[in-house]
C-alpha positions as CSV (number, residue, x, y, z in Angstrom):
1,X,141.1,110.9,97.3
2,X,138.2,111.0,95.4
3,X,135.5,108.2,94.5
4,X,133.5,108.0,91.7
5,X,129.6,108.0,92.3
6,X,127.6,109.1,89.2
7,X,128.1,109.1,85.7
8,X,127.5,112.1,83.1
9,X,124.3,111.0,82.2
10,X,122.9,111.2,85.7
11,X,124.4,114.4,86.7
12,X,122.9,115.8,83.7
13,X,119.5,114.1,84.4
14,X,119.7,116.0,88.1
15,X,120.9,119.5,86.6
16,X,118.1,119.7,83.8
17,X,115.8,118.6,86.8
18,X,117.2,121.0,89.4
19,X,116.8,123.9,86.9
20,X,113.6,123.3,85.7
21,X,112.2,122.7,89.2
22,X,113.6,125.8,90.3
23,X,111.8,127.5,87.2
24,X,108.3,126.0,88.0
25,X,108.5,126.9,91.6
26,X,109.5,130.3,90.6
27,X,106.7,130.3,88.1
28,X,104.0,128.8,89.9
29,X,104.7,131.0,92.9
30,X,104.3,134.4,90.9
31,X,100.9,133.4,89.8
32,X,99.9,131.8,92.9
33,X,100.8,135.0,94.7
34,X,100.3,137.4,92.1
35,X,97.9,139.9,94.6
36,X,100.7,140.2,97.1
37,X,103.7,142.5,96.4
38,X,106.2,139.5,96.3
39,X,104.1,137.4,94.2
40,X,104.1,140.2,92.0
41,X,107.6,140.9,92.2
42,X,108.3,137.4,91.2
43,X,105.9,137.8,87.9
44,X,107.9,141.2,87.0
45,X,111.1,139.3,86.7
46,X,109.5,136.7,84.6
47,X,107.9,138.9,82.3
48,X,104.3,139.2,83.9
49,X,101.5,137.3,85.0
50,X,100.5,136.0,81.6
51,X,104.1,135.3,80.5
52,X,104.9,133.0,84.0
53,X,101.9,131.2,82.7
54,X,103.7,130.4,78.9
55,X,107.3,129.5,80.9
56,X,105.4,127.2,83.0
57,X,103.3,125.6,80.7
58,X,106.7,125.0,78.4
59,X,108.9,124.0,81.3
60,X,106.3,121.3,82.5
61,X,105.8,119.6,78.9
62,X,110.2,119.7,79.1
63,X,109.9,118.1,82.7
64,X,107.0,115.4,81.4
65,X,109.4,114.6,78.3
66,X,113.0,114.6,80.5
67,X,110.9,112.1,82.8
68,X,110.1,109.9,79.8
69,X,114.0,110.0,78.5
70,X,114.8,108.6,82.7
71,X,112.1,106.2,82.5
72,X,114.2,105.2,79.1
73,X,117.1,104.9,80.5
74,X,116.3,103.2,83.9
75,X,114.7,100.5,81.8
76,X,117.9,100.2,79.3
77,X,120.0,99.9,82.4
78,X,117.9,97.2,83.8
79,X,117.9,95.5,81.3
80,X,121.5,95.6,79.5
81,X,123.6,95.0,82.8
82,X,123.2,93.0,86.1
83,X,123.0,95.3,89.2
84,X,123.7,93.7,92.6
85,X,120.6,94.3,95.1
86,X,122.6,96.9,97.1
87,X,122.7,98.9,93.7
88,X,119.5,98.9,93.7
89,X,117.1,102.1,94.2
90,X,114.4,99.8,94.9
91,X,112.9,100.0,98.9
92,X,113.0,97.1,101.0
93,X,112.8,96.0,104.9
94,X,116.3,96.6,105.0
95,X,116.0,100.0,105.1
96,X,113.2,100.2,108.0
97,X,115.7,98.7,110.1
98,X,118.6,100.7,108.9
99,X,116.1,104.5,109.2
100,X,115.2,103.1,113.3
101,X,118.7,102.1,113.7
102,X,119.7,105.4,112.3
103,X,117.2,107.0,114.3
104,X,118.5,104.6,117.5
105,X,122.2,106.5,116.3
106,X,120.9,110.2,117.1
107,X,120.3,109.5,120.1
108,X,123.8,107.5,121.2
109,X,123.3,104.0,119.4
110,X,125.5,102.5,117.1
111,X,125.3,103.8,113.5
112,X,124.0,101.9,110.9
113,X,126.2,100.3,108.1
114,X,124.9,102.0,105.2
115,X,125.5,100.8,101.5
116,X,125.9,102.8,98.5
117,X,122.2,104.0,98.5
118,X,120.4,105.5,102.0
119,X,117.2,105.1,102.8
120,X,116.5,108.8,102.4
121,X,117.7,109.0,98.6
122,X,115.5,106.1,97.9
123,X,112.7,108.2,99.4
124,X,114.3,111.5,97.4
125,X,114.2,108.8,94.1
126,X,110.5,107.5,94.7
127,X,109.1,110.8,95.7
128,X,110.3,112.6,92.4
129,X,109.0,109.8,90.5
130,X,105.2,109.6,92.4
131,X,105.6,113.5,92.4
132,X,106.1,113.5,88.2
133,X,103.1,111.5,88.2
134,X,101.3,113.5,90.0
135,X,102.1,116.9,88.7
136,X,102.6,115.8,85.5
137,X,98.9,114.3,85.0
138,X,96.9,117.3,87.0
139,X,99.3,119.6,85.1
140,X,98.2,118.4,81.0
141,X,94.4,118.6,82.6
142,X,95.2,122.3,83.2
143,X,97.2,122.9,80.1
144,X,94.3,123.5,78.1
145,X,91.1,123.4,80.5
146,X,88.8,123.7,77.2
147,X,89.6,120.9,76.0
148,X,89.9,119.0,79.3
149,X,86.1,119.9,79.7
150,X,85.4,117.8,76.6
151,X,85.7,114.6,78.5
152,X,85.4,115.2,81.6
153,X,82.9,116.9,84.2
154,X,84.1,120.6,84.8
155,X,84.9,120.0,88.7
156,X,87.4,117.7,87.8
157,X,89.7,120.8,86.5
158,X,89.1,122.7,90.2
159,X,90.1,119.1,91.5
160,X,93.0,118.8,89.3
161,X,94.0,122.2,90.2
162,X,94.0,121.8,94.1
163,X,96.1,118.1,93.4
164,X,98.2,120.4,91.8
165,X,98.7,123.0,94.0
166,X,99.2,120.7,96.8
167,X,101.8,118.2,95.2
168,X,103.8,121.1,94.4
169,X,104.0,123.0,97.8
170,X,104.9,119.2,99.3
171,X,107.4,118.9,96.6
172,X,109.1,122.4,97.4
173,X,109.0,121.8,101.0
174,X,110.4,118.4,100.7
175,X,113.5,119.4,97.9
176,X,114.0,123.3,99.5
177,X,113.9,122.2,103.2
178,X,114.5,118.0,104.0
179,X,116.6,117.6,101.0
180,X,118.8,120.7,100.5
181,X,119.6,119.9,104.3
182,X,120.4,116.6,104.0
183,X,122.5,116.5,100.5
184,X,124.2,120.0,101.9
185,X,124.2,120.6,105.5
186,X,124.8,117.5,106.8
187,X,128.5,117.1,108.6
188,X,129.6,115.0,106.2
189,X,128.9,117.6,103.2
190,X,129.3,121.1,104.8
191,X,128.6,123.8,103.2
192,X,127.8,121.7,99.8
193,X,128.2,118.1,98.5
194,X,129.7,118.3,95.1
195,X,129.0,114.7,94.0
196,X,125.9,115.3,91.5
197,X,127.5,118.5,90.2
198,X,131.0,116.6,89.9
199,X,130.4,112.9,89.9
200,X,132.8,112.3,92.8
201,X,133.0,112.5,96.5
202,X,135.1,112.2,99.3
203,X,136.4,108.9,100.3
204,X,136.7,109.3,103.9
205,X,134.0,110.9,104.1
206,X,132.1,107.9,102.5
207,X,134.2,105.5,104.5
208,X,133.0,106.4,107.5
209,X,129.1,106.7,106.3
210,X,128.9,104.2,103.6
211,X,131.2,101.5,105.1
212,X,129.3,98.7,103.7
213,X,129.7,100.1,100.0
214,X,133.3,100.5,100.5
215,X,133.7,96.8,101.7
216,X,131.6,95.7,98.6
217,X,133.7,97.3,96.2
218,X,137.1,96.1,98.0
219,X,135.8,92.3,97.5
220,X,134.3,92.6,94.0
221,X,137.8,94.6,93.3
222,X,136.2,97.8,92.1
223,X,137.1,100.2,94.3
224,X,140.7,101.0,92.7
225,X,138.9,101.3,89.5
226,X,136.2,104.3,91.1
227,X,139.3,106.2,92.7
228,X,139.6,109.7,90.5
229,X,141.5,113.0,90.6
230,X,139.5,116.0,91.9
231,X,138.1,118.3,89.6
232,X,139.6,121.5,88.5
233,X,139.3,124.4,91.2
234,X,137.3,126.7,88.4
235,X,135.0,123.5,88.2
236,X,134.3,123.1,92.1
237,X,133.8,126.8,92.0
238,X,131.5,126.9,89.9
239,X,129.9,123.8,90.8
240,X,129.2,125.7,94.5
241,X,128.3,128.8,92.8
242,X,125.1,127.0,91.2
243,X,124.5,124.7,93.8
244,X,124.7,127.2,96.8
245,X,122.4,129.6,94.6
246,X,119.6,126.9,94.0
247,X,119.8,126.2,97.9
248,X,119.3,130.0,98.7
249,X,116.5,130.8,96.0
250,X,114.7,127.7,97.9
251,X,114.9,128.7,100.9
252,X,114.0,132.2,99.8
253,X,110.8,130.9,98.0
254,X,109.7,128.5,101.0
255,X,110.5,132.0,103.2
256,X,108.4,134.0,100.7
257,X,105.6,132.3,100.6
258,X,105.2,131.6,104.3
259,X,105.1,135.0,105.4
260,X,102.8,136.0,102.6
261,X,100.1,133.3,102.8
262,X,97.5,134.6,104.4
263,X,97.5,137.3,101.6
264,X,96.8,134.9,99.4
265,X,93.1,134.8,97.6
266,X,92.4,130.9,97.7
């Protein structure tokens, strides 16, 4: 059996932000390494140096405007329907206890009674949205550093750019290496979890880790109503086709660009 765990409109929000992520990590690491034969590589496939430089300028104003239609929509939601606290992507104590406890598990302690949300996607959520901010404000300064200069002080730009280069090897580090194993390699989800490519997932599987969310929606009488078919076998192939392939160009970038770094003109 199957449960229901995100709608359309979210699992589009995560595959236009998977792809374009994908794109500017590609992008930014052909330029960044563009005096090293991978980095060069990279930049072939792209077009060349120059043309990297026009994808990810155009890529980054689609992210900036794709994190304006979430903010959109996080606010309609808020404010059209009443979401219980445990529905909420919000951080709280509750989830300092629940990361020692789970941390108390590893190690032979009783496992922690998660709800529909774990403290790890809240971080995933909340380190997107300070990493958007982030890359998204030191990225317009370097869209056009001409007329960046014309209000502020020229070092800002070699500031902005360093911001910028650090965000974004944090971000790829974070989504290619703590996330990807978390969402895919996890026991629970081996080889791939499906539910942001199909909207579902596994109900034993989130019995046993999300008990508290399964107990919720047997009180408030929802849980009959999130039950759903599987998807079509062409769909779940397909679905791990993409999702296996963004996994293994990640790893292959965050492989890459270790072994080439100290080639690297900084």
């Amino acid at each position: 059996m199957r449960l229901k765990r995100f709608t359309p409109t979210q699992k589009a929000f995560h595959a236009l932000l998977m792809l374009s992520f994908l794109i500017q990590s590609v992008t930014g690491m052909a330029r960044m390494y563009i005096e090293t034969s991978w980095g060069q590589m990279l930049a072939n496939t792209l077009g060349g140096y120059d043309n990297s430089l026009v994808i990810h300028k155009a890529v980054g104003i689609f992210m900036l405007i794709l994190f304006v239609c979430h903010l959109i929509y996080a606010i309609f939601i808020l404010s059209t329907r009443k979401l219980a606290k445990e529905d909420s992507l919000m951080p709280g104590r509750k989830d300092f206890r629940q990361f020692l406890s789970h941390m108390r598990w590893m190690i032979g302690g009783q496992a922690p009674r998660f709800d529909r949300w774990g403290y790890w996607e809240k971080f995933d959520y909340w380190a997107v949205f300070w990493g958007m901010v982030v890359l998204g404000v030191t990225g317009v300064m370097l869209y056009s550093p001409l007329d960046t200069s014309q209000y502020f002080k020229g070092w800002s730009l070699n500031v902005a750019l360093w911001v910028h280069r650090i965000e974004a090897a944090l971000a790829m580090l974070h989504v290619f290496l703590i996330h990807f194993a978390i969402a895919h390699l996890r026991r629970h989800n081996f080889p791939m979890d499906r539910a942001m490519f199909s909207g579902d997932t596994d109900l034993e599987s989130v019995e046993e880790e999300r008990p508290a969310w399964i107990d919720r929606l047997r009180v408030t009488g929802e849980l009959d109503q999130r039950i759903v078919t599987d998807a079509p076998v062409i769909s779940i192939v397909l679905s791990s086709i993409i999702g296996l392939s963004a996994v293994a160009m990640g790893i292959y970038l965050v492989v890459g660009g270790i072994l080439n770094i100290n080639f690297v003109n900084w």
